[in-house]
N, CA, C and O atoms as a GROMACS GRO file, in nm:
protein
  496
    1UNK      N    1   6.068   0.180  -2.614
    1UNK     CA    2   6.095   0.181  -2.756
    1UNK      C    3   5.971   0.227  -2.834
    1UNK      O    4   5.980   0.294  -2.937
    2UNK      N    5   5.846   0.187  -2.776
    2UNK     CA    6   5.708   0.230  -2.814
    2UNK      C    7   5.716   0.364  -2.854
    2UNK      O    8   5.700   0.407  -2.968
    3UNK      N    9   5.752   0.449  -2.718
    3UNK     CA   10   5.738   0.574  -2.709
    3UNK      C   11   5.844   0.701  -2.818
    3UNK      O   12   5.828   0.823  -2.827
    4UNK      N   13   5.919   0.638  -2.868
    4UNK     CA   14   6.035   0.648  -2.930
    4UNK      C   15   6.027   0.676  -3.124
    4UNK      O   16   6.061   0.753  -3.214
    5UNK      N   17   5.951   0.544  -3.092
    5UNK     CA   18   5.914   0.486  -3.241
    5UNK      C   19   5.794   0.601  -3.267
    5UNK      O   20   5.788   0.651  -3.380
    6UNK      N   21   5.695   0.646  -3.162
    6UNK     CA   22   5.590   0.703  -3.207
    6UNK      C   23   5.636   0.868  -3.210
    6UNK      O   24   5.557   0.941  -3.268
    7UNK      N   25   5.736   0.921  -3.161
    7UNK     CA   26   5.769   1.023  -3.188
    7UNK      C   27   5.839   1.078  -3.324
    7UNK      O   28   5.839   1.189  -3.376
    8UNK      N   29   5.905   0.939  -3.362
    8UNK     CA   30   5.988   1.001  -3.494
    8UNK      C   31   5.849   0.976  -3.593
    8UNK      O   32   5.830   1.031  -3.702
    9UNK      N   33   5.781   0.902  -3.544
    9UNK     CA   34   5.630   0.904  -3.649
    9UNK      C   35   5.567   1.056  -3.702
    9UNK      O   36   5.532   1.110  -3.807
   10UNK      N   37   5.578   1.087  -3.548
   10UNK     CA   38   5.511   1.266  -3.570
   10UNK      C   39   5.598   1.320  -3.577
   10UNK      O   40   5.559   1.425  -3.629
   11UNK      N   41   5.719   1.332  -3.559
   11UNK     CA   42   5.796   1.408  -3.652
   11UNK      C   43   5.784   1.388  -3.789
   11UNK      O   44   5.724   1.469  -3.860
   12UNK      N   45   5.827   1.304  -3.824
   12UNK     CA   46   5.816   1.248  -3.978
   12UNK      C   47   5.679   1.375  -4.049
   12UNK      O   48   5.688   1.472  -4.123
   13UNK      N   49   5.574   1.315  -3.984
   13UNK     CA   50   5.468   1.354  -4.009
   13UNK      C   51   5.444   1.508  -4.035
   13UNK      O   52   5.383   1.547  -4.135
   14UNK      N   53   5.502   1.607  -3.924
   14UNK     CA   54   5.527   1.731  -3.920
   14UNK      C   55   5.618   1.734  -4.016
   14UNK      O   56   5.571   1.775  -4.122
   15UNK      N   57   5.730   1.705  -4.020
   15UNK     CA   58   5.819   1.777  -4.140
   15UNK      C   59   5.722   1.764  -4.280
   15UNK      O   60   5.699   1.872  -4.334
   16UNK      N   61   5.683   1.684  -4.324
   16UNK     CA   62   5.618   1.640  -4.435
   16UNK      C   63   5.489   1.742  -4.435
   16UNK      O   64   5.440   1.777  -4.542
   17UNK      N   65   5.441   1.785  -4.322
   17UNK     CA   66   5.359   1.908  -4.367
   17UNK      C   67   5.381   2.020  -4.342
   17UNK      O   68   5.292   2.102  -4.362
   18UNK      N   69   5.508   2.061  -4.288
   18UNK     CA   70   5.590   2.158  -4.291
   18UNK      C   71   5.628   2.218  -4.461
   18UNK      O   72   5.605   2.327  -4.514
   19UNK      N   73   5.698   2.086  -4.514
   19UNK     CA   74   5.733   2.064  -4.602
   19UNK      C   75   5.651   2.075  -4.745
   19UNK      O   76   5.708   2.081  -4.854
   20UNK      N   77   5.512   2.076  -4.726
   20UNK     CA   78   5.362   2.066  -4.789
   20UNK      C   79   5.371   2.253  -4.792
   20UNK      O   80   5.425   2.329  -4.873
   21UNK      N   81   5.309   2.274  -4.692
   21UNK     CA   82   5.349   2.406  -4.641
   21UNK      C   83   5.384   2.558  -4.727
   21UNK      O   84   5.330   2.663  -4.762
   22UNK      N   85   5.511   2.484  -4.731
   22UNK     CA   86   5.615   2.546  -4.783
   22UNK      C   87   5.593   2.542  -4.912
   22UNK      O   88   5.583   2.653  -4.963
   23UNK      N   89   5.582   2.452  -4.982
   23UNK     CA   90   5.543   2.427  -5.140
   23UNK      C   91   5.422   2.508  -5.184
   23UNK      O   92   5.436   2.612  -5.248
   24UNK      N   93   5.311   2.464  -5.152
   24UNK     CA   94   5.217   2.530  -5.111
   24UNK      C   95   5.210   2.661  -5.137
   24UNK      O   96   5.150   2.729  -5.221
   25UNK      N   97   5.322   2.698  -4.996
   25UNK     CA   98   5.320   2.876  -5.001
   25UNK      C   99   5.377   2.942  -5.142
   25UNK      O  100   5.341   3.038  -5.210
   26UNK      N  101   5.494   2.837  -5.153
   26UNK     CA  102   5.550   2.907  -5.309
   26UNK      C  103   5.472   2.897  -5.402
   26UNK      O  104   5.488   2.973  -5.498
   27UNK      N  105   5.372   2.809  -5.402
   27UNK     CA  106   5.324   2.783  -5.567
   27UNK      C  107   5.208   2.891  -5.554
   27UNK      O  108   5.189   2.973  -5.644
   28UNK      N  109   5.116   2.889  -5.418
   28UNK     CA  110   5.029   3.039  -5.449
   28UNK      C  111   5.080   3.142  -5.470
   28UNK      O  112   5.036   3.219  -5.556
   29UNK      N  113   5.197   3.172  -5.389
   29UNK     CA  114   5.266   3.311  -5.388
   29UNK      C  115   5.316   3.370  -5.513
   29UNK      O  116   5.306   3.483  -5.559
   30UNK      N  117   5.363   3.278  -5.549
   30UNK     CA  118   5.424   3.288  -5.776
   30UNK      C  119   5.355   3.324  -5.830
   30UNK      O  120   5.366   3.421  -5.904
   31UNK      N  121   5.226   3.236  -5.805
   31UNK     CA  122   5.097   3.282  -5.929
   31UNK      C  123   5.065   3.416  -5.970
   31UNK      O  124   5.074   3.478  -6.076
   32UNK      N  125   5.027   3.442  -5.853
   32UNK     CA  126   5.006   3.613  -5.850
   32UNK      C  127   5.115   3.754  -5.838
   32UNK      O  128   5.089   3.870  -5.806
   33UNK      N  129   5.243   3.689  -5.876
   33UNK     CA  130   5.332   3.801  -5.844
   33UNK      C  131   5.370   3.856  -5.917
   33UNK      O  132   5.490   3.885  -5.909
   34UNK      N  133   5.282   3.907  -6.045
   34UNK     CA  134   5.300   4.014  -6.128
   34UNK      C  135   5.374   4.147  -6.067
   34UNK      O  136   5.492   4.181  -6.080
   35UNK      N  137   5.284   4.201  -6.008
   35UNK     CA  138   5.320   4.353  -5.996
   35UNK      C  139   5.342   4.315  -5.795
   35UNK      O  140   5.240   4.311  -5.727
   36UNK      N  141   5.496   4.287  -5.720
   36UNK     CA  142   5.495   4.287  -5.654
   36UNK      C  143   5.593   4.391  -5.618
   36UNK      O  144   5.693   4.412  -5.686
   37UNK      N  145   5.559   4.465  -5.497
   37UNK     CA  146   5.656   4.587  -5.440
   37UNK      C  147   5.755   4.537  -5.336
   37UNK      O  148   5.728   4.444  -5.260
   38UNK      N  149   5.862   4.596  -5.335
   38UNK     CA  150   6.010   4.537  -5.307
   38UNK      C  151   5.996   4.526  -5.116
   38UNK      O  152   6.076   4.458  -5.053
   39UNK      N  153   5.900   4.594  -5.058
   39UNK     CA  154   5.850   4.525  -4.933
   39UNK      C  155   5.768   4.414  -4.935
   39UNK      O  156   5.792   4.352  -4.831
   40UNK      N  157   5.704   4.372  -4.983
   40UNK     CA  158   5.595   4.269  -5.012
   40UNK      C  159   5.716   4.131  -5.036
   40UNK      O  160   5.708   4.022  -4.978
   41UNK      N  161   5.823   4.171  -5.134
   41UNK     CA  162   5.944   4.078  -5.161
   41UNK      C  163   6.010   4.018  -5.070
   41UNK      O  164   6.026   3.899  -5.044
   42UNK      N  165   6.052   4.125  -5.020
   42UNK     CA  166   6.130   4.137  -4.865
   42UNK      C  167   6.102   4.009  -4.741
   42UNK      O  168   6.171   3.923  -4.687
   43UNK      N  169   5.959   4.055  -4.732
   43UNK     CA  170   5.840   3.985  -4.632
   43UNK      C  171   5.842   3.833  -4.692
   43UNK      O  172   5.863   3.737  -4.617
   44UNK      N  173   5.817   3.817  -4.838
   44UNK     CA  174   5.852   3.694  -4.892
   44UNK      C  175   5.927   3.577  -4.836
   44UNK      O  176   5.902   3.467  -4.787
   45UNK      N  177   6.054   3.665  -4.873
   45UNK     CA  178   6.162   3.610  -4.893
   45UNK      C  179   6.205   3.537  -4.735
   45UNK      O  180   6.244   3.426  -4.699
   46UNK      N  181   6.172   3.676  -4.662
   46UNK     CA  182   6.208   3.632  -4.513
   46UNK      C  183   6.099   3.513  -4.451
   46UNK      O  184   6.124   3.400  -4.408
   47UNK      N  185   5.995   3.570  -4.463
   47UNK     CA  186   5.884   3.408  -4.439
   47UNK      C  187   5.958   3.288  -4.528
   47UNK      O  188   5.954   3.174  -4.482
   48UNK      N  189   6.008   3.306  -4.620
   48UNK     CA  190   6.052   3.118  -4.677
   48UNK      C  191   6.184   3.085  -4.558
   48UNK      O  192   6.214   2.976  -4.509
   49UNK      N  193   6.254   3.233  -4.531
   49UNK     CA  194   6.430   3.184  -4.480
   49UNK      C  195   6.374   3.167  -4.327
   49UNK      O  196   6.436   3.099  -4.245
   50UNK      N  197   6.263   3.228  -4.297
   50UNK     CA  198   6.170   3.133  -4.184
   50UNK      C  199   6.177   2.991  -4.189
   50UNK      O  200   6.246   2.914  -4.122
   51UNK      N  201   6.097   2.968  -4.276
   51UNK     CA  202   6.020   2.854  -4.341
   51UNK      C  203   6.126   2.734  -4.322
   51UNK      O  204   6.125   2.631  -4.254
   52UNK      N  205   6.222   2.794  -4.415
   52UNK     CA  206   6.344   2.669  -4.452
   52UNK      C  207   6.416   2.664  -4.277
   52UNK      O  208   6.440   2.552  -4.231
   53UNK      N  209   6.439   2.755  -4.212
   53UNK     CA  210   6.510   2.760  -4.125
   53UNK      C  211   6.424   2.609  -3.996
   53UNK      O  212   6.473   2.526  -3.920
   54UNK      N  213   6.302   2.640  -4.031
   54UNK     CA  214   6.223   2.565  -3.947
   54UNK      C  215   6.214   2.408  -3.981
   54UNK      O  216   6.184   2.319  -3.902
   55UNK      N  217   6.247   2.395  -4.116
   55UNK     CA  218   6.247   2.247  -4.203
   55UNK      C  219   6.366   2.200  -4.136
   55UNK      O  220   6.368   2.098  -4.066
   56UNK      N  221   6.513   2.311  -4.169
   56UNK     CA  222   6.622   2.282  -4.107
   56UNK      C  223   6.644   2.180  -3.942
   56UNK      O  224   6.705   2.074  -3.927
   57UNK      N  225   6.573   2.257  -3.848
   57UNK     CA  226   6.568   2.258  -3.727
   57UNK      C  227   6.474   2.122  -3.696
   57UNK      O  228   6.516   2.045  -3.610
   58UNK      N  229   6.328   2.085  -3.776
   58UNK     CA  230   6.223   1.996  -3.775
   58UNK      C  231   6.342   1.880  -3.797
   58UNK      O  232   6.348   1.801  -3.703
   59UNK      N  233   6.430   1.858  -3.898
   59UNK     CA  234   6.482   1.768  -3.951
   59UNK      C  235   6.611   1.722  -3.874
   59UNK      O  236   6.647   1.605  -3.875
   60UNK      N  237   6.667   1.807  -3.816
   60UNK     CA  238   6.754   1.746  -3.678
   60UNK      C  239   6.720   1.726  -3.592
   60UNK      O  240   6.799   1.671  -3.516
   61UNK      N  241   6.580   1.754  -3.540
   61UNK     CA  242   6.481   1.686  -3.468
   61UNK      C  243   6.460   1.563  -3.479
   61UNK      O  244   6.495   1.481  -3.395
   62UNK      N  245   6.394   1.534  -3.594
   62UNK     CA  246   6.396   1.439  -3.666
   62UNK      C  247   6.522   1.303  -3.698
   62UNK      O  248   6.534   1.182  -3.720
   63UNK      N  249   6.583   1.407  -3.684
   63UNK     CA  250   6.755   1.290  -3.703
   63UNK      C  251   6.774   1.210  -3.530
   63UNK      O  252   6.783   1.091  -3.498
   64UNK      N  253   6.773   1.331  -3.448
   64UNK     CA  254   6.777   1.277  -3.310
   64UNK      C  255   6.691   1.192  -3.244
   64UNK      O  256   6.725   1.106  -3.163
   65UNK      N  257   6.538   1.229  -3.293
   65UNK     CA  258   6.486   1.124  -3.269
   65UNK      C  259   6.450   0.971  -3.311
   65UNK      O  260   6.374   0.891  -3.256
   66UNK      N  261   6.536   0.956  -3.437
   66UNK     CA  262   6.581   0.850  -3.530
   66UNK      C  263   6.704   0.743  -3.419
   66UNK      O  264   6.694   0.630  -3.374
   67UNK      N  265   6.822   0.856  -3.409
   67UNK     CA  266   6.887   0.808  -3.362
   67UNK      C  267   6.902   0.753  -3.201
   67UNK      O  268   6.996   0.696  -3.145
   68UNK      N  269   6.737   0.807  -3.140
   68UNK     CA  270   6.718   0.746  -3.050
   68UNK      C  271   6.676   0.632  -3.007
   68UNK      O  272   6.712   0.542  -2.931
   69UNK      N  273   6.565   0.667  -3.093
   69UNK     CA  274   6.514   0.537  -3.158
   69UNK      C  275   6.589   0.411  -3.177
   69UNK      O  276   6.562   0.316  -3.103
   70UNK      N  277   6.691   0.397  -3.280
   70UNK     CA  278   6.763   0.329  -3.329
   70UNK      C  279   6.887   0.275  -3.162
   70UNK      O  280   6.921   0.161  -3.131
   71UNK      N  281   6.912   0.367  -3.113
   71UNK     CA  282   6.970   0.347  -2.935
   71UNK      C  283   6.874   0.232  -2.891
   71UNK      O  284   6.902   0.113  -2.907
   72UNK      N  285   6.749   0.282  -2.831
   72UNK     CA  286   6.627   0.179  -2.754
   72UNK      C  287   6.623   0.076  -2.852
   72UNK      O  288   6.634  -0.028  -2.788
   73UNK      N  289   6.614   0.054  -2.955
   73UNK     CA  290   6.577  -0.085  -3.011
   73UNK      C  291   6.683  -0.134  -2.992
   73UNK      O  292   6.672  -0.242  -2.934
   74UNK      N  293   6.835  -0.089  -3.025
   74UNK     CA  294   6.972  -0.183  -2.990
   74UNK      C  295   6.982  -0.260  -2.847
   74UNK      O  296   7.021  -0.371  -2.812
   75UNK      N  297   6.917  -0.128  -2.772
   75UNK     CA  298   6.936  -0.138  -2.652
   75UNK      C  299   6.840  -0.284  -2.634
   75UNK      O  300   6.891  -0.378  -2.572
   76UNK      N  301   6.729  -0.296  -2.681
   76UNK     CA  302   6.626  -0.346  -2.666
   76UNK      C  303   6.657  -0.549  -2.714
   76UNK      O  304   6.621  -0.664  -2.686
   77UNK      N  305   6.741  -0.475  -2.794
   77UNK     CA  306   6.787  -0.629  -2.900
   77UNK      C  307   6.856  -0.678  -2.794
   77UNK      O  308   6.812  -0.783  -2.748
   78UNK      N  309   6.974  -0.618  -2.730
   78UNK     CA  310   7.056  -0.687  -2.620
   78UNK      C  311   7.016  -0.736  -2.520
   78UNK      O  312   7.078  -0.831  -2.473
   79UNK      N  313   6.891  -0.681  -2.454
   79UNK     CA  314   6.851  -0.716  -2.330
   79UNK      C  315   6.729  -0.896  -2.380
   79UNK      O  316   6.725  -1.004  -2.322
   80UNK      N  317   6.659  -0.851  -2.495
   80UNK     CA  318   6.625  -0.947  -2.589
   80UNK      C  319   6.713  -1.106  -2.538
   80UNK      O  320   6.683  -1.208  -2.476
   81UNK      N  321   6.865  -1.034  -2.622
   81UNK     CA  322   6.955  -1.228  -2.648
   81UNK      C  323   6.942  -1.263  -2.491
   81UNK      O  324   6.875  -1.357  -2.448
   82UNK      N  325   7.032  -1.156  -2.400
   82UNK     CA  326   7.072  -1.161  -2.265
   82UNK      C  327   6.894  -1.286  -2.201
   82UNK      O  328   6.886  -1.384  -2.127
   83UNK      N  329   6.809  -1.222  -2.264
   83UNK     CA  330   6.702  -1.279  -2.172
   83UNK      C  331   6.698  -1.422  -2.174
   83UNK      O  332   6.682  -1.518  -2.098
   84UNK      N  333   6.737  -1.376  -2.382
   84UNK     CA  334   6.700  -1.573  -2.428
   84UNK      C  335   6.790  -1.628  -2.351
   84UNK      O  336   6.748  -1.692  -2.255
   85UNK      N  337   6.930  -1.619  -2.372
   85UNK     CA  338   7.047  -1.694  -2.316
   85UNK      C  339   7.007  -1.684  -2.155
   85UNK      O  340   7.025  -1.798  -2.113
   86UNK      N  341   6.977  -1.632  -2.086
   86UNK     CA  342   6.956  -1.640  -1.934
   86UNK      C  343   6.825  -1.767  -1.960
   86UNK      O  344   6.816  -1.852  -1.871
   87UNK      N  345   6.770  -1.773  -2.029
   87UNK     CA  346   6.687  -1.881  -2.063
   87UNK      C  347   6.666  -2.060  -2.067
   87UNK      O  348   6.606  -2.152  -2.013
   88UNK      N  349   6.779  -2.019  -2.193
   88UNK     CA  350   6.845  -2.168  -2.229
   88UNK      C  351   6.924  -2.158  -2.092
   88UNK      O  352   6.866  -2.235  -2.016
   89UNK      N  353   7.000  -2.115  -2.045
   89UNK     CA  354   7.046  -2.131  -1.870
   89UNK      C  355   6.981  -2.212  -1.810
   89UNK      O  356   7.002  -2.332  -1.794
   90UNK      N  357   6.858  -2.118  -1.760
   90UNK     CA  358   6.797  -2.194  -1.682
   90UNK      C  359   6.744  -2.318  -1.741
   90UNK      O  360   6.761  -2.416  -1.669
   91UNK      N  361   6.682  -2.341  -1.861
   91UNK     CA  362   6.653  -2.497  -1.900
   91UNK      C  363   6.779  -2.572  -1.894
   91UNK      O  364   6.763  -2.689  -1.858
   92UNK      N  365   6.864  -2.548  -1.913
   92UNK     CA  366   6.966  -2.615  -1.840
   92UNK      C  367   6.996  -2.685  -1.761
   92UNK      O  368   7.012  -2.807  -1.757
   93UNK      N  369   7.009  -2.576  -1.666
   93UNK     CA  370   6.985  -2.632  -1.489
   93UNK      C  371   6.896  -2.717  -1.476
   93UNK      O  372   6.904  -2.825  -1.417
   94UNK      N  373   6.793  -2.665  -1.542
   94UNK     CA  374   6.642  -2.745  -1.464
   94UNK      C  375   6.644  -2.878  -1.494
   94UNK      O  376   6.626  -2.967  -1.411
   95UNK      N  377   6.675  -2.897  -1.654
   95UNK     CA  378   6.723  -3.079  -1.729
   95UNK      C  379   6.838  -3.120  -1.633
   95UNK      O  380   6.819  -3.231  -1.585
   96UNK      N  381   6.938  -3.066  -1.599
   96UNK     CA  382   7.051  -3.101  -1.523
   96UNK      C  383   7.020  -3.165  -1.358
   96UNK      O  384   7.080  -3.252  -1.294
   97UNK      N  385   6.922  -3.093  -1.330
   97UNK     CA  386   6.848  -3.075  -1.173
   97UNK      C  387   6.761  -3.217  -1.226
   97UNK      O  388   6.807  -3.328  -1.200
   98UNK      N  389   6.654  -3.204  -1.290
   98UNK     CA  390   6.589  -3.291  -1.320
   98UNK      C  391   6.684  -3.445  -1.346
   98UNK      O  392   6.671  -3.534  -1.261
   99UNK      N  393   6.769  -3.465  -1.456
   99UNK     CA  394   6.847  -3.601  -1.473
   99UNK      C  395   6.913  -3.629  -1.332
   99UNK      O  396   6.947  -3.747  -1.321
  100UNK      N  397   6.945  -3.534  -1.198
  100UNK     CA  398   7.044  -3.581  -1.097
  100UNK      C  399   6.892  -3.649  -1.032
  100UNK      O  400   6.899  -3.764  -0.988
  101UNK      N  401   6.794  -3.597  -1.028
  101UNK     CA  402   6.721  -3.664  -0.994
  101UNK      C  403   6.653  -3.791  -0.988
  101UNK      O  404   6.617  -3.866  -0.898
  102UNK      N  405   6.647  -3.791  -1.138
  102UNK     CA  406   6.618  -3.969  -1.252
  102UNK      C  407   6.776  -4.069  -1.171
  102UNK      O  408   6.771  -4.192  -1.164
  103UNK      N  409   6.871  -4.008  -1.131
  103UNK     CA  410   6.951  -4.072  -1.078
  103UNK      C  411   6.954  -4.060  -0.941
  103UNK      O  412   7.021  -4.147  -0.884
  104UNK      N  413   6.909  -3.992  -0.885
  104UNK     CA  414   6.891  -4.071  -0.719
  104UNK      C  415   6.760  -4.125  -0.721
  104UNK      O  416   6.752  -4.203  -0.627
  105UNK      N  417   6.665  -4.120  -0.779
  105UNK     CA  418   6.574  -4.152  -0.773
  105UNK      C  419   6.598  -4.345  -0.770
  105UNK      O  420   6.586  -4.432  -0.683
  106UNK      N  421   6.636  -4.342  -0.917
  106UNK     CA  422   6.719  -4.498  -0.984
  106UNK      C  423   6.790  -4.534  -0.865
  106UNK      O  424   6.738  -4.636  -0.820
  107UNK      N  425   6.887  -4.494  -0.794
  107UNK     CA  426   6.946  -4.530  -0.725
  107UNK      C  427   6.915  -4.583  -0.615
  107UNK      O  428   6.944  -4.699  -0.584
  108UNK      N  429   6.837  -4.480  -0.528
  108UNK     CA  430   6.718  -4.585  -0.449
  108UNK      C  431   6.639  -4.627  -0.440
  108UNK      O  432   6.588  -4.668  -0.336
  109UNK      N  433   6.585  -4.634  -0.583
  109UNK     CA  434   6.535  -4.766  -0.610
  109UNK      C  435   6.593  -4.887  -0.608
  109UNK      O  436   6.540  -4.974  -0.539
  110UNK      N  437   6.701  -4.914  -0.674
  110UNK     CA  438   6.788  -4.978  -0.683
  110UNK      C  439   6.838  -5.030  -0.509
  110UNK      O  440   6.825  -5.138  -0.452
  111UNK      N  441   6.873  -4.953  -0.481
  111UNK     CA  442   6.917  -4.984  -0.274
  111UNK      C  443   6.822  -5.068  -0.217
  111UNK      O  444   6.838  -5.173  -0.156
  112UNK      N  445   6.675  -4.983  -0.256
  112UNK     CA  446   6.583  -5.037  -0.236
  112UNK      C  447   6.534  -5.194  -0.228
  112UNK      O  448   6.468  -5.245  -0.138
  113UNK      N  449   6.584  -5.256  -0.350
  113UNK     CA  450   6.569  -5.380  -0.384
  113UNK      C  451   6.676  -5.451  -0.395
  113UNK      O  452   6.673  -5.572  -0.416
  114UNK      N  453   6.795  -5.376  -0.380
  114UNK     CA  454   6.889  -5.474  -0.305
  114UNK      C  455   6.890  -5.546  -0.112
  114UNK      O  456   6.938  -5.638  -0.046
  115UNK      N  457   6.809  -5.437  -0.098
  115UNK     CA  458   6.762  -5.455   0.134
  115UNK      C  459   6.674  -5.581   0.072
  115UNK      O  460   6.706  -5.697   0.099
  116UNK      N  461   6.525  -5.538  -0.040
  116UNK     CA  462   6.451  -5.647   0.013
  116UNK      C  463   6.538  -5.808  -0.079
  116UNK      O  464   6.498  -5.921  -0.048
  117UNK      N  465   6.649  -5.793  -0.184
  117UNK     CA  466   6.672  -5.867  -0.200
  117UNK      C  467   6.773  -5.972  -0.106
  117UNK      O  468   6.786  -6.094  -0.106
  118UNK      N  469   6.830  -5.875  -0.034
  118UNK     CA  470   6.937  -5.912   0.102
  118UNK      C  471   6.892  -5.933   0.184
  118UNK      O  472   6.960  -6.000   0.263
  119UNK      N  473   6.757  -5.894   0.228
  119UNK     CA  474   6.636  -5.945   0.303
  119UNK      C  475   6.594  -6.055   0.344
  119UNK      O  476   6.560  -6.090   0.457
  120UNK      N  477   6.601  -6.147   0.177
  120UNK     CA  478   6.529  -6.227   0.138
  120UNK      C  479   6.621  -6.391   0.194
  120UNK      O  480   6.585  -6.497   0.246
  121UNK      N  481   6.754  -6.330   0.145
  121UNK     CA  482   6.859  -6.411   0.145
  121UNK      C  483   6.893  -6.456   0.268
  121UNK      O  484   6.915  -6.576   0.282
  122UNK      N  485   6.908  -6.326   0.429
  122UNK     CA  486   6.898  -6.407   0.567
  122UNK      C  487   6.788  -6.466   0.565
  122UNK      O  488   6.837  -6.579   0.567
  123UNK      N  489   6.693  -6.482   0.563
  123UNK     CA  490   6.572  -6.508   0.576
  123UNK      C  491   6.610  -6.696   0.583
  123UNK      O  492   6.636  -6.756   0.688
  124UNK      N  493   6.605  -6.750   0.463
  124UNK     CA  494   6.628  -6.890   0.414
  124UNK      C  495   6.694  -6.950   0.488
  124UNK      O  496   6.723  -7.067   0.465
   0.00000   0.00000   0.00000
């Protein structure tokens, strides 16, 4: 999930300076475009339908690795309860194991001191 989480990070990260980029390119490119010739336009235009095409593509990147993400942590949550509950299980057992014990234990004790009390009784 580590590995997951840190990828949609740098994605994130890349689109956002992809995205920088791009702004960037338009706001220098405007400034100066007084007297621009209809190849120079051209070249423009096609570097942004670049540009955008690549934001496009960064950002379903981006989606997939979201939604992978979002997979491993589900995934992650389930194996999570499954562990707790396999947990409380075993404390279970173990209190269950443990009390049969407090009762044989009691018990021969109990046997115990009924021999030396029946013991006691041929004895006299």
């Amino acid at each position: 999930m580590g590995e997951a989480g840190r990828k949609v990070a740098d994605l994130e990260k890349q689109l956002q300076q992809l995205q920088s980029y791009r702004d960037d390119y338009v706001r220098n490119s405007t400034q100066g475009a007084a007297a621009v010739d209809a190849v120079k336009l051209q070249n423009y235009r096609t570097f942004l339908d670049r540009l955008s095409e690549a934001l496009r593509q960064h950002s379903r990147l981006l989606d997939d690795a979201r939604a992978e993400y979002e997979r491993r942590r589900a995934a992650w949550s389930e194996k999570r309860i499954e562990a707790e509950s396999l947990g409380r299980a075993v404390d279970r057992f173990r209190k269950e194991e443990q009390h049969a014990a407090d009762r044989r234990e009691q018990r021969e004790g109990d046997d115990a001191a009924l021999r030396v009390f029946a013991g006691r009784g041929e004895v006299r």
